[in-house]
N, C-alpha and C positions, 0 to 999 in steps of 0.2 A: 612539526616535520614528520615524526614518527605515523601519527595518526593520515598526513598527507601520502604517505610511504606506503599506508595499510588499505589506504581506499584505493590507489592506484592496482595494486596486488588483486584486491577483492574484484574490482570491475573487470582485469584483466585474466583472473580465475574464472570468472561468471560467463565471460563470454566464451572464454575456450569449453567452459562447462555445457553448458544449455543456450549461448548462441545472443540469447539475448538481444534482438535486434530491433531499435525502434521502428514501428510504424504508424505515424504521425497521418491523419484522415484529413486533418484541415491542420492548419500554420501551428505551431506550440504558441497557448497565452504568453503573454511577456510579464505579467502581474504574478500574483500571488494565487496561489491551487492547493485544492485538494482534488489526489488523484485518489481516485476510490478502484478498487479492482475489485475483481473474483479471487477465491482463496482455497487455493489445494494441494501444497506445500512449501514446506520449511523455504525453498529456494524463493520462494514469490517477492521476497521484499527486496532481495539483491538483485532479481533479475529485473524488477521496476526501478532501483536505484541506479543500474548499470548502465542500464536504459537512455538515462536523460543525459543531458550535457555538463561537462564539471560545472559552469556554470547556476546548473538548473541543483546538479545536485550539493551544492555551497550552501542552498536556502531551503533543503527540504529534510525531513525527518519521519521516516515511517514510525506509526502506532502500533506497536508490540506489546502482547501480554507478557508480563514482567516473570512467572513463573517459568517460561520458556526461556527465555533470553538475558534473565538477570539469572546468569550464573559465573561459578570461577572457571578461569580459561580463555581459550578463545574466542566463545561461544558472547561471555561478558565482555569481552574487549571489541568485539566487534558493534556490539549495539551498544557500547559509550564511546571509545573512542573514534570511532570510523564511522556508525550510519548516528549516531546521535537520539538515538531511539528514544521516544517515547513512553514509557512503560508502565503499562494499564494493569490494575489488580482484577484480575474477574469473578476472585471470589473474594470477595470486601467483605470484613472482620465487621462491620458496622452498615448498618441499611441505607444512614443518609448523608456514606460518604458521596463524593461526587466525581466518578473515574473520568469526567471530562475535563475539570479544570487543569488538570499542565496540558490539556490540550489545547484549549482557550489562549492557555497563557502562552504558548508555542506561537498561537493566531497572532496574539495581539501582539509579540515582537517581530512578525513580520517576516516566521517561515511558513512555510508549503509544508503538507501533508503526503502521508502516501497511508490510507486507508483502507483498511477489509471491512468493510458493515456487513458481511454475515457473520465476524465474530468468531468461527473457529473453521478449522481448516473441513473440506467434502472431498468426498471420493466424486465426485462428478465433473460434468467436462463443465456444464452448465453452473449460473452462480441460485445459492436457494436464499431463500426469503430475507432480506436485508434488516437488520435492527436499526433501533431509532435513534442512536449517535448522530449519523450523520444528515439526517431531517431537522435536530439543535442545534449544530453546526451551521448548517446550510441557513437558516432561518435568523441566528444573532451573526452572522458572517455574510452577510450579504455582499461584500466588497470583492466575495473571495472565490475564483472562479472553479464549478465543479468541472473536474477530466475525469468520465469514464475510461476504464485498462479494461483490456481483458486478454490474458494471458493463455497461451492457445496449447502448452504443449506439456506445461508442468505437471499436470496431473497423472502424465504417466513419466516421466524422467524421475519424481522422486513423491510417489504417492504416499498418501495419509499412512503412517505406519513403517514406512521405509527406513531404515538407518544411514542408507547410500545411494548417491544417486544408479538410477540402471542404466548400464551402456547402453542409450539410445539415439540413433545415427538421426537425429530433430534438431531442428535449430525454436527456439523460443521467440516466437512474432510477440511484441510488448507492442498490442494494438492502443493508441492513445487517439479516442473519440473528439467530438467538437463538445464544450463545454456544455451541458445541462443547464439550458432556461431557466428561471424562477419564473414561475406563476404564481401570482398574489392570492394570498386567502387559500390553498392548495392546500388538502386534509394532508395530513400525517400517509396516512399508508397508499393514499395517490401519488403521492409523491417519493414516495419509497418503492414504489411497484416499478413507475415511469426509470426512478436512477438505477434499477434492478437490470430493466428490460433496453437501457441505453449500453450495457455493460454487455450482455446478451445478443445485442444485435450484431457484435463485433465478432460473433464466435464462427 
């Protein structure tokens, strides 16, 4: 109940915040997703969670680096008990751990993603060169349908370095593309260039 209490709070802070308003290009999948975005602040993962519908957001879990968001406060309480966050070590104590398995394992019972595959937050409006997460993903998940975001407004409401958001009279379009094709046999970084410039096209 409490956690039901704090996600209601958080969507309805998000939107009086930065606006947060979906805009859906083609139908929302009814299946299982990975929404992948661009990433250029703090605010990006509320304002794609606020985004979707309680529904959509019952079954989804943003990938969060653990050193950010795993802390005490609210900060903590938000990405366990309210968005259910995922939480990636970036800088792994050992070479061959594997930062994707509780993501895998997230897959395989049957939530939705909310993914950054460039991996740390840009000052730019544009998304830059995507890492190869989610080309493994995409490839052992083939069931699981990919949603380009791309977020139009955050990079100046609460830029790389900010502590608060800036009074900016914006509202936040959470643009949500038509799902990314598989093409069979598709290199690694064709395929990372294509979900790069699917993201890109929205801006």
């Amino acid at each position: 109940m409490i956690a039901r209490l704090g996600g209601a709070a958080l969507v309805g802070f998000t939107r009086t915040l930065v606006g947060a308003r979906a805009q859906w290009r083609v139908a929302p999948p009814g299946g299982q997703c990975i929404y992948f975005a661009n990433h250029t602040s703090h605010l990006d993962t509320v304002a794609i969670w606020s985004a979707l519908t309680p529904q959509q957001r019952a079954r989804v879990r943003p990938v969060a680096a653990r050193d950010y968001w795993d802390k005490p406060g609210l900060r903590g309480w938000l990405s366990g008990a309210v968005l259910r966050a995922i939480l990636i070590d970036r800088n792994r104590e050992t070479t061959d751990a594997d930062p994707l398995a509780p993501v895998r394992e997230a897959l395989d019972q049957g939530d939705s993603l909310i993914l950054f595959p460039e991996g740390t937050r840009s000052n730019e409006r544009l998304p830059q060169a995507f890492k190869g997460g989610l080309f493994r993903l995409a490839t052992e998940c083939p069931h699981v349908e990919l949603v380009p975001v791309y977020l139009d407004t955050l990079h100046r409401s609460l830029p790389k370095g900010a502590l608060l958001p800036l009074p900016l009279p914006l509202y936040c379009n959470v643009n949500f593309g038509a799902p990314l094709a598989r093409i069979g046999d598709e290199p690694r970084e064709t395929f990372l260039e294509r979900a790069r410039a699917a993201v890109e096209a929205m801006a």
